[in-house]
N, C-alpha and C positions, 0 to 999 in steps of 0.2 A: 570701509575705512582704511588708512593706511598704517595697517600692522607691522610693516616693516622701516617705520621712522627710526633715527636714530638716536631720539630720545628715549627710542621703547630698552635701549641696549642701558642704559644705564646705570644701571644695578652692575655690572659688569666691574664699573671702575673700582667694586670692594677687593680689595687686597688679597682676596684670597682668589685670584684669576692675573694669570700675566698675560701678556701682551697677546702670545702668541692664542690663548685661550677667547681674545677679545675679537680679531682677526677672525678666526673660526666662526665666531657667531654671527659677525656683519656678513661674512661671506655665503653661511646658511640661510640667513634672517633674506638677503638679497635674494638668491637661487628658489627660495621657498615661495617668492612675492609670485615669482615668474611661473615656477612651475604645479604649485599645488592650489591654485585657484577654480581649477573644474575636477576636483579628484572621484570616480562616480563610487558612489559610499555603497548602490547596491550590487553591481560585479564586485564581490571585494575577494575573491579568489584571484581575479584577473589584475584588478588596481592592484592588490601586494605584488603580482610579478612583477607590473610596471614599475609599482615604486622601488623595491630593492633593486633594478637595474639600474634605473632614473640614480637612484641613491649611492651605486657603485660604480657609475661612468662617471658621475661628476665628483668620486673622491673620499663622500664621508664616510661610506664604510669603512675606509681605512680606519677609522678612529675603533671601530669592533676588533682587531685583532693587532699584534706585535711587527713590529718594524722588521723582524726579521720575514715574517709569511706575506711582505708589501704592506703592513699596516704603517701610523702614523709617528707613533711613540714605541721609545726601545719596548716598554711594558704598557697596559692599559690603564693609557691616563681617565681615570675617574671626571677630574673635570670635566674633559672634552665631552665623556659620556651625559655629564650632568647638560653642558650647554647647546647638545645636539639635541638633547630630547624637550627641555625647554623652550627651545627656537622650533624645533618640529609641530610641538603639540600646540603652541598659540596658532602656529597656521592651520594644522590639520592632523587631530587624530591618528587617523588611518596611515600617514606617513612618519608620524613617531611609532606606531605599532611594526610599524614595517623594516622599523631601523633597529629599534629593542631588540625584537627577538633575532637578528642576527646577531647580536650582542651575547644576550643570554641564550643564546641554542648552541651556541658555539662557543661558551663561557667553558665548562667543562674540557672541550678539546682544546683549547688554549693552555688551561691551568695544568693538565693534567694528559693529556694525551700523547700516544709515542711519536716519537719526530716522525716517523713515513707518513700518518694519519694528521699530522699536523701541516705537511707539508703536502699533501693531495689535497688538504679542504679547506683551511683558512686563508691561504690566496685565494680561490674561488669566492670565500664569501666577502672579503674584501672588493673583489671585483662587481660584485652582486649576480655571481655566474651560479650560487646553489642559495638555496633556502634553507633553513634549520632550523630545528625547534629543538624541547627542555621538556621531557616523557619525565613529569616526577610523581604526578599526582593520580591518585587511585577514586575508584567510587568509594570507599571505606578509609580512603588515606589521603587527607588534604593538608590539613595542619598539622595533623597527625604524623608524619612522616613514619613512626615506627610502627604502625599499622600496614605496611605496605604489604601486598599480599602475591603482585605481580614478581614471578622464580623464574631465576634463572641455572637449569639444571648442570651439573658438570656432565661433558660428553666427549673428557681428552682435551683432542686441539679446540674443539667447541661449547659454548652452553647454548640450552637450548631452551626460548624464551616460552612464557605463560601466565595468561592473566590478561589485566586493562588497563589502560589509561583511560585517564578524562580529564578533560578541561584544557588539553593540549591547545596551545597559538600553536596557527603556523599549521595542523592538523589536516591532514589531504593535500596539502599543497609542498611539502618538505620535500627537499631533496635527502637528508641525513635526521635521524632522530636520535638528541641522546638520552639513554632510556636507563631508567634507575630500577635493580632487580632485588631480588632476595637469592643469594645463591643458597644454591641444594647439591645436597653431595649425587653421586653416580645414582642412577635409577637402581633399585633394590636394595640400598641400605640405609633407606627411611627418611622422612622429610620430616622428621620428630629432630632431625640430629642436625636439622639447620639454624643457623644461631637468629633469638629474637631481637625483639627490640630497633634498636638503630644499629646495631651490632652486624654484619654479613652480607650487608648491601652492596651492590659495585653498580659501575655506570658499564653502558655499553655504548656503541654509537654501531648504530641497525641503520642500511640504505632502504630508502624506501620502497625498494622495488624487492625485497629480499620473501621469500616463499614463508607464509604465517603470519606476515604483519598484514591486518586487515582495518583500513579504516571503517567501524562497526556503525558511527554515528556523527554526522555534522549537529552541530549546533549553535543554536541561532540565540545569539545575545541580545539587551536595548541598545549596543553600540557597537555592533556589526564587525566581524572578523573572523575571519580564517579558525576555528573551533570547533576539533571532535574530539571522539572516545576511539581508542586505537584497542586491538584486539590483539593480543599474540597466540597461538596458534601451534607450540611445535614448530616454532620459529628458530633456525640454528644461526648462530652468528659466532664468527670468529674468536676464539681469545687473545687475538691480535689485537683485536677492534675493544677489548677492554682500554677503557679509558683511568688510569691511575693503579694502585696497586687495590688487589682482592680484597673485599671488605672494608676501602677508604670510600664507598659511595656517598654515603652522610657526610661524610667530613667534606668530600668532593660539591657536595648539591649547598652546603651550607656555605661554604666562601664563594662560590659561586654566586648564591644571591646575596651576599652580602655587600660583592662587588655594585651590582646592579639593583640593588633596592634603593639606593641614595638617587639612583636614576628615574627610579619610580614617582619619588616625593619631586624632581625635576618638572617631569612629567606635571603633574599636577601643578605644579608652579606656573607651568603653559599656559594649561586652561585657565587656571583663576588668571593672571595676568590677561589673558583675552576676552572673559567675561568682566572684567574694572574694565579695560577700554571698551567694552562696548554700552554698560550701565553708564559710565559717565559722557560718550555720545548721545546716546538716546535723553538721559537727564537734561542734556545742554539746548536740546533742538525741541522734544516734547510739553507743549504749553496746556496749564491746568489753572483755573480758575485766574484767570487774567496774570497769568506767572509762570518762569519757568519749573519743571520738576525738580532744575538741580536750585531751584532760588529757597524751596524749601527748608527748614533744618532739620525735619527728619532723612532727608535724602544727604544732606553734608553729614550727619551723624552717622547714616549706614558708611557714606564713602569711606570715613576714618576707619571706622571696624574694619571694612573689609583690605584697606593698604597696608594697615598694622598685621592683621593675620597675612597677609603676601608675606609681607616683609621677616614675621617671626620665621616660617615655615622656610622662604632662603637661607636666613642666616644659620639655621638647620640643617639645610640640604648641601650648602656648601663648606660648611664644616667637614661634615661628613667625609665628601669629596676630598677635600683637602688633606684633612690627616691620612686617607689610605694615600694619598699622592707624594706625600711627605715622610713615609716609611713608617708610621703606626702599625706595629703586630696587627692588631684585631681593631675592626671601628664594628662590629657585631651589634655594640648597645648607641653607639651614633649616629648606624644609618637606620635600626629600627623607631629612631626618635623624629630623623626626619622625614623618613616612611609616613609614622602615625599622622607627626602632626602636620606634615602636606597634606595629605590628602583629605583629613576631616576637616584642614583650613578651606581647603578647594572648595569643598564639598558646601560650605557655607557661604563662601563669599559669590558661589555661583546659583544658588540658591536664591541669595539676595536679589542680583541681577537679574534672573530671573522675573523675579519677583517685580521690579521698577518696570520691567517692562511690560506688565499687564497681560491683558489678553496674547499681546503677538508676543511672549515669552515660551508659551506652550504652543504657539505654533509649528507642527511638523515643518522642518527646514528652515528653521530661524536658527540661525547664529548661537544664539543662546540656551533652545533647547537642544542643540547637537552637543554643547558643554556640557549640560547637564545628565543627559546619556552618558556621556565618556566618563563622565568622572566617577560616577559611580561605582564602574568595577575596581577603581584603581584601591580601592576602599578595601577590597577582597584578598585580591591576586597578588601572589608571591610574599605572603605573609598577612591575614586580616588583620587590622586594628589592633582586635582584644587578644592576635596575637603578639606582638608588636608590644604593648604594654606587657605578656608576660617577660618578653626574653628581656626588656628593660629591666623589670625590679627581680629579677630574676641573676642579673647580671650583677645589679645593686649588692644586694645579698651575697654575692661569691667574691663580694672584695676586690 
């Protein structure tokens, strides 16, 4: 079908996108027709190379970092983020994963990283010349964050890393990881005496060729990507290469996704957006009982459910967008709302379509069960749901 009509940009003309954001999308929505129509889903160590390059010669990258390191805008305009990964993910998965985590791997060194470290690596990723990934999450520390277990020990000019990650994008294949620690004072005067909680955390940004970082374990998802468990080791890294001041890690790792969580619910707006054009294709041409499936009224009754959930879940996601673009201190409890409720809209209206499409819906390599793989982590990663509903009435509650 043709995914790249310009009737599909439509939604576009809501007022909360200017021109310049409208542009951006035809021009993706175009490049994407051409380029991401054989993307092979199972080298997907190899397709991510491809696509961050592919993604950095023709431009969008830029939209991942600041005008001053070759990006697009003075600061990182959120829109752009929201309309590259919306346009990504209705074409293909794997090349909105591949444009994200240059976003968010490099979220950290943009917000927070010193000018020399900012100026060796985010032209690179702009260029799509390095890969980078977002080290936050632990075997014992997902949502948890203050459970983090992974220390980073003082050693002078250096700390020196220990412990795991897991769940790492980007994992094995990173040129740069930035990796979120529990500092510890000097070796012999106790690891009792390091502060808990969310409290003593920093980021670091670790090369991945550096002695102690050991990818320990790839893994293998329903929707295929670049995913290990990284191992530190007596790993020393710079305290050059801290990213923000000692102990702002939390605070660092949180507006960090808060940037790119409104990105997330985008995301998801892809997929549901290209599981409705493909449910209403197949409804229009598939014949049942001397009729078509879409002449049915259960099938025009699912179509409403599922345009109204689209539609609630954008005018959500680009809110969200919006006010961080428009100088809002905090959108924290905005974009966990259009986190939430993109992604369990997605999750539903791809379901459905799924579902219209019978048999060939759970077809390995239809159209519609590749949607339905993809969406499902988005449900998880970088905040689950039932977390998502906490920091909302959570936020409610703090006035």
């Amino acid at each position: 079908m043709d995914v790249s009509s310009p009737a599909r940009l439509a939604h576009l003309q809501l007022p909360f996108f200017d021109d310049g954001h409208r542009a951006l999308a035809a021009e993706l929505d175009a490049w994407s027709a051409l380029h991401l129509q054989a993307v092979d889903h199972h080298d997907t160590d190899a397709s991510c190379r491809a696509l961050v390059r592919a993604l950095g010669s023709a431009g969008f990258l830029r939209h991942c970092v600041p005008a001053t390191f070759g990006g697009a805008s003075t600061a990182l305009d959120s829109r752009a983020l929201v309309v590259c990964r919306e346009t990504l993910a209705r074409h293909d998965g794997l090349a909105d994963f591949a444009f994200a985590m240059q976003g968010l791997g490099s979220g950290p060194i943009t917000l927070a990283g010193p000018p020399a470290l900012q100026a060796e690596w985010l032209p690179r990723v702009a260029r799509g010349e390095c890969i980078t990934a977002f080290a936050l999450s632990e075997p014992e520390a997902g949502s948890d964050v203050a459970a983090m277990a992974c220390s980073a020990r003082d050693e002078g000019d250096h700390v020196v890393l220990n412990g795991e990650k897991t769940w790492i994008s980007n994992g094995g294949i990173a040129d740069i990881y930035c990796v979120f620690a529990r500092d510890l004072p000097a070796a012999g005067t106790g690891e009792a005496a390091a502060l808990r909680g969310t409290k003593g955390l920093s980021a670091y940004l670790v090369h991945a060729g550096t002695p102690g970082l050991q990818i320990a374990e790839r893994i293998e998802v329903i929707a295929p990507h670049p995913l290990a468990r990284l191992r530190f080791t007596e790993c020393r890294v710079p305290k050059a290469q801290r990213l923000g001041a000692a102990g702002e890690g939390f605070k660092l790792a949180m507006r960090t996704l808060d940037i790119f969580r409104a990105s997330v619910a985008a995301a998801a707006l892809g997929f549901a957006r290209r599981a409705l054009d493909e449910a209403l294709q197949h409804a229009q041409q598939r014949r049942m009982f001397d009729q078509r499936l879409a002449d049915f009224q259960l099938s025009q009754a699912a179509f409403g459910d599922m345009a109204a959930a689209i539609d609630a879940a954008a005018l959500l996601t680009y809110r969200a967008a919006w006010l961080r673009d428009s100088g809002q201190a905090r959108t924290t409890r905005e974009a966990a709302m259009a986190k939430m409720v993109a992604t369990e809209n997605a999750q539903q209206v791809i379901d459905r379509a799924l579902q219209m499409h019978g048999g060939l819906g759970v077809r390995v390599g239809s159209v519609v069960e590749g949607l339905y793989r993809e969406i499902r982590a988005l449900r998880i990663y970088e905040g689950a749901t039932e977390v998502q509903r906490l920091i909302i009435g959570r936020d409610l509650l703090a006035g």
